[in-house]
DODOLO-139025 format. One record per residue: x, y, z of N, C-alpha, C in turn. Coordinates in pm, whole numbers. Example, Ala and Ser with C-alpha at 12.3 -4.5 7.8 and 13.67 -1.06 7.14 Angstrom:
SITE  n.xx  n.yy  n.zz  ca.xx  ca.yy  ca.zz  c.xx  c.yy  c.zz
SITE  1319  -569  780  1230  -450  780  1320  -330  780
SITE  1285  -225  708  1367  -106  714  1290  3  787
This chain:
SITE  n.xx  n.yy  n.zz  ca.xx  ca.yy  ca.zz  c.xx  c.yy  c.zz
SITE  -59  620  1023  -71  566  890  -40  418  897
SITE  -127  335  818  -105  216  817  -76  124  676
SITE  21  78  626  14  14  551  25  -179  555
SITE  -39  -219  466  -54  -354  483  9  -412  338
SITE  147  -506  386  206  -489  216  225  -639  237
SITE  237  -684  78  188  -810  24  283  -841  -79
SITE  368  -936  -42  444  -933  -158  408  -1020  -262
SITE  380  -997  -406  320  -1056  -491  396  -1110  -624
SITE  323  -1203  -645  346  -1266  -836  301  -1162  -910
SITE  216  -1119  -869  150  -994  -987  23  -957  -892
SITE  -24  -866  -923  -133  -769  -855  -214  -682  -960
SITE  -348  -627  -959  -420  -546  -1066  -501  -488  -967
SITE  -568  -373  -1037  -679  -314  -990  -769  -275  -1064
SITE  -872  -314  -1050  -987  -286  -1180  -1105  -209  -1142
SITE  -1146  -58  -1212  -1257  -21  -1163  -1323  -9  -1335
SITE  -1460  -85  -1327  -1538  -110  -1444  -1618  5  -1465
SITE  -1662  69  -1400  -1751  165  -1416  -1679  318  -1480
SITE  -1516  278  -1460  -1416  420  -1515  -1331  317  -1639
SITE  -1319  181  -1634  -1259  183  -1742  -1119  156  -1761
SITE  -1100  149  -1574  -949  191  -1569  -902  14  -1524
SITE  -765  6  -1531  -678  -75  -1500  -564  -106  -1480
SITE  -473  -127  -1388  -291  -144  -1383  -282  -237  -1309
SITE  -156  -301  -1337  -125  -399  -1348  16  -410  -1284
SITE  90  -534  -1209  200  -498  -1201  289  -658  -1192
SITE  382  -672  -1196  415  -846  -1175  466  -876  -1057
SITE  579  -869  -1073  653  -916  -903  688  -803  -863
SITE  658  -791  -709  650  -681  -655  597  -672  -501
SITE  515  -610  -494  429  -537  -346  284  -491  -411
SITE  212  -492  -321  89  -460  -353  72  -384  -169
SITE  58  -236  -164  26  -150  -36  -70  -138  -25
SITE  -178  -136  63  -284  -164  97  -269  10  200
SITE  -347  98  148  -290  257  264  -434  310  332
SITE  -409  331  487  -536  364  526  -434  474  588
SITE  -542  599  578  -494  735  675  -559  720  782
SITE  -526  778  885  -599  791  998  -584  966  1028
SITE  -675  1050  1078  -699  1164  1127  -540  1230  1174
SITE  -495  1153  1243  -367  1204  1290  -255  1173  1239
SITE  -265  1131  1144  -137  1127  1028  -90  1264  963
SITE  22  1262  951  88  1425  916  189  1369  740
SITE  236  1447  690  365  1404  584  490  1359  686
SITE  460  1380  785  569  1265  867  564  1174  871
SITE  446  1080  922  397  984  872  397  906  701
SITE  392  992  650  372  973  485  543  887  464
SITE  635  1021  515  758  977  461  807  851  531
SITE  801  859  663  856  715  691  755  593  691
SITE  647  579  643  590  470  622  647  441  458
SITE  611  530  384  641  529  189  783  458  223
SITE  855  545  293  1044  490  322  1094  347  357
SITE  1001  275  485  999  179  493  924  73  417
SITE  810  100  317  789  26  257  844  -13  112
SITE  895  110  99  991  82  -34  1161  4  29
SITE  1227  12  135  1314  -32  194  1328  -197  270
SITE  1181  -215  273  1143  -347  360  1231  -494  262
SITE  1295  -560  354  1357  -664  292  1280  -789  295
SITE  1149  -842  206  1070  -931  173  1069  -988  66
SITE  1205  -947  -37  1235  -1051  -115  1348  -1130  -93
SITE  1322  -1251  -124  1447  -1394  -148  1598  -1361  -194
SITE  1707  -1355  -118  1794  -1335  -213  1876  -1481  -248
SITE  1973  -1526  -325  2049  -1659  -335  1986  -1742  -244
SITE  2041  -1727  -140  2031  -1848  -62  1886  -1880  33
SITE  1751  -1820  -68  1586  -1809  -11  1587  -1774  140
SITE  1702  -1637  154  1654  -1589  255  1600  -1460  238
SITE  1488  -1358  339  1445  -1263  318  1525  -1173  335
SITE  1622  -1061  233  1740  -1005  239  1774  -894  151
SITE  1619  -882  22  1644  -813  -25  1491  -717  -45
SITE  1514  -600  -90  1420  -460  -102  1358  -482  -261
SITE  1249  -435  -247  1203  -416  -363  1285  -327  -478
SITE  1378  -241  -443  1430  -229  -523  1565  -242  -529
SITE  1619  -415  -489  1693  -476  -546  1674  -560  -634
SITE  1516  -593  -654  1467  -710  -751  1417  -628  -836
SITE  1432  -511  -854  1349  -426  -983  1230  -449  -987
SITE  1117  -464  -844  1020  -490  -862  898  -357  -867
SITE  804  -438  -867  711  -279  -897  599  -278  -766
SITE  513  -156  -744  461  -149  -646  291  -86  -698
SITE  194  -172  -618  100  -141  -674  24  -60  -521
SITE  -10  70  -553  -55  103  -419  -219  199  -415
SITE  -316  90  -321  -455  110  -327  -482  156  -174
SITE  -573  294  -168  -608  346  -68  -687  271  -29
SITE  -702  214  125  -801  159  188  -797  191  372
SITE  -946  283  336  -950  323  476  -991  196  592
SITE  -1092  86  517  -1113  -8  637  -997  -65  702
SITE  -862  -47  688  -737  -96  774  -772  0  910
SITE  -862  115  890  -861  153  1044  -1002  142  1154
SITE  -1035  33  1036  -1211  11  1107  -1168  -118  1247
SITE  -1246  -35  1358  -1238  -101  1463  -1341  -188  1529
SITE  -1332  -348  1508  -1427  -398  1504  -1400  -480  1702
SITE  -1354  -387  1762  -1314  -464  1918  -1520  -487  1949
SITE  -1593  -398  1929  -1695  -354  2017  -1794  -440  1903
SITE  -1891  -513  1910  -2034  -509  1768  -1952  -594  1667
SITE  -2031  -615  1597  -2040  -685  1458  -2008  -559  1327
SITE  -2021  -459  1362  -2062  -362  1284  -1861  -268  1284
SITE  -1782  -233  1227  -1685  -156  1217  -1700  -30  1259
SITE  -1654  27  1324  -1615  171  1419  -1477  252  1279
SITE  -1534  347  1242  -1436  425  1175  -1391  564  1212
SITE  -1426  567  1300  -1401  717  1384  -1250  741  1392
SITE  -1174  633  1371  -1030  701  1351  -956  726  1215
SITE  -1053  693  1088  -1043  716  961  -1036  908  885
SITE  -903  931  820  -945  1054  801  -1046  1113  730
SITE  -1067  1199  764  -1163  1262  607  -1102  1271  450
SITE  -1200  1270  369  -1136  1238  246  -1023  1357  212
SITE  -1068  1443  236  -990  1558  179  -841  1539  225
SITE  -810  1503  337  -706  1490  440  -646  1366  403
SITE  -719  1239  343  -644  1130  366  -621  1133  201
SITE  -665  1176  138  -686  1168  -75  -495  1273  -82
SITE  -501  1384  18  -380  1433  5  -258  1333  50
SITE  -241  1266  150  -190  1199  225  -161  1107  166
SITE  -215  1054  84  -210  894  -4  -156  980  -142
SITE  -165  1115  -217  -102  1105  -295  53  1179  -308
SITE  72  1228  -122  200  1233  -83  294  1137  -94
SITE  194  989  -32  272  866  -42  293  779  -137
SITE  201  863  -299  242  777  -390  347  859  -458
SITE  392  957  -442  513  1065  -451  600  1015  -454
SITE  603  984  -280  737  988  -196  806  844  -241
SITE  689  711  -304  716  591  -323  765  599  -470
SITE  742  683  -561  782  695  -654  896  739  -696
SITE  921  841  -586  1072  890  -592  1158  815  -546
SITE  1142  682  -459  1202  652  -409  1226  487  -523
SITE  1118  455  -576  1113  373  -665  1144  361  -852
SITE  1098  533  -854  1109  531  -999  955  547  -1045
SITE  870  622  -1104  767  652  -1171  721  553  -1282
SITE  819  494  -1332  746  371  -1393  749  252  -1330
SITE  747  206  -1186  780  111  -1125  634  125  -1032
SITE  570  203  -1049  453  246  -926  337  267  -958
SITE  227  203  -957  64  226  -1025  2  235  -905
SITE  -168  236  -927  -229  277  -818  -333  243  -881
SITE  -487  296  -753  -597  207  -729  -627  421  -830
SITE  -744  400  -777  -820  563  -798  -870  577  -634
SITE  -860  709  -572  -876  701  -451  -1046  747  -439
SITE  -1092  684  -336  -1231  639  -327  -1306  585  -391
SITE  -1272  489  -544  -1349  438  -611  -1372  264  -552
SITE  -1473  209  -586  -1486  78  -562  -1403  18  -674
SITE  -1328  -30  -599  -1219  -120  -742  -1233  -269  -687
SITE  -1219  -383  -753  -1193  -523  -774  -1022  -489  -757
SITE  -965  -605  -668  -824  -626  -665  -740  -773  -691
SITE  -673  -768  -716  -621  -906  -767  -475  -901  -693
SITE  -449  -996  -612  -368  -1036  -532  -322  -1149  -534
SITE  -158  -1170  -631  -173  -1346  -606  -27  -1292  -484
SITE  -54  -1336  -389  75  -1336  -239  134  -1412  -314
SITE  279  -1399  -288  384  -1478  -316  451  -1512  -193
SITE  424  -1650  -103  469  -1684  -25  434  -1785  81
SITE  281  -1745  128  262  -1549  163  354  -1524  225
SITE  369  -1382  204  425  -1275  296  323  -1158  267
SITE  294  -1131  447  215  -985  484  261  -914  575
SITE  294  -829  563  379  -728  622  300  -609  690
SITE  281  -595  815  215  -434  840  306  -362  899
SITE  331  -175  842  400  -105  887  317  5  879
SITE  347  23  1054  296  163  1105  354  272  1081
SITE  302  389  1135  398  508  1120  394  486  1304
SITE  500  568  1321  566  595  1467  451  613  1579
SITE  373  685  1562  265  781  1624  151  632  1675
């Protein structure tokens, strides 16, 4: 499992064709690709470390504190191209991407496990497999990638 986290001024996700939209201010924005061999082991200690990761400023603008020491919120959008492998061609290799069924469970293990660990009103999301527009303002930047173990 791969996540790619972003710590943000604010973040959205917009899909026009459903209507839908959330929104979030200071915070994280997770970027989640499954891969085939990801288990809820994976789920928990990636969700764990990304809700735990110390990428906010504390007093003295050093990186020292967790998202939920700043009461911040977390916006989290499934994206399988984090496992497209572009070593070979012009063209992306996804053969290590799960199937939907496998990775749609997996991503809403990890919006669970981030919720419990965050609080249910602290946590929005993309719709999984829809084409959404994303809005990313980085605050910093800071980009963060955390694997699972495997």
């Amino acid at each position: 499992m791969r996540a790619l986290v972003q710590r943000v001024s604010e973040g959205g996700v917009f899909i026009k064709s459903r209507n839908y939209s959330a929104e979030i201010s200071k915070g994280m924005v997770i970027l989640l690709g499954v891969r085939v061999a990801d288990t809820e082991q994976d789920v928990t200690f990636v969700a764990d470390k990304c809700s735990n990761l110390r990428i906010f400023e504390d007093g003295e603008g050093k990186m020292n504190l967790s998202i939920k020491d700043v009461g911040g919120e977390a916006l989290i959008i499934s994206q399988f191209t984090l496992y497209g492998d572009a070593r070979k061609g012009n063209r992306p290799n996804f053969t290590e991407v799960a199937r939907a069924e496998q990775a749609e469970d997996l991503y809403n293990k990890f919006v669970e496990r981030v919720k419990a660990n965050l609080g249910d009103a602290r946590v929005k999301t993309g719709i999984f497999q829809a084409m959404m527009e994303v809005k990313i303002i980085n605050d910093g930047p800071v980009t963060i990638l955390v694997e699972s173990k495997q």
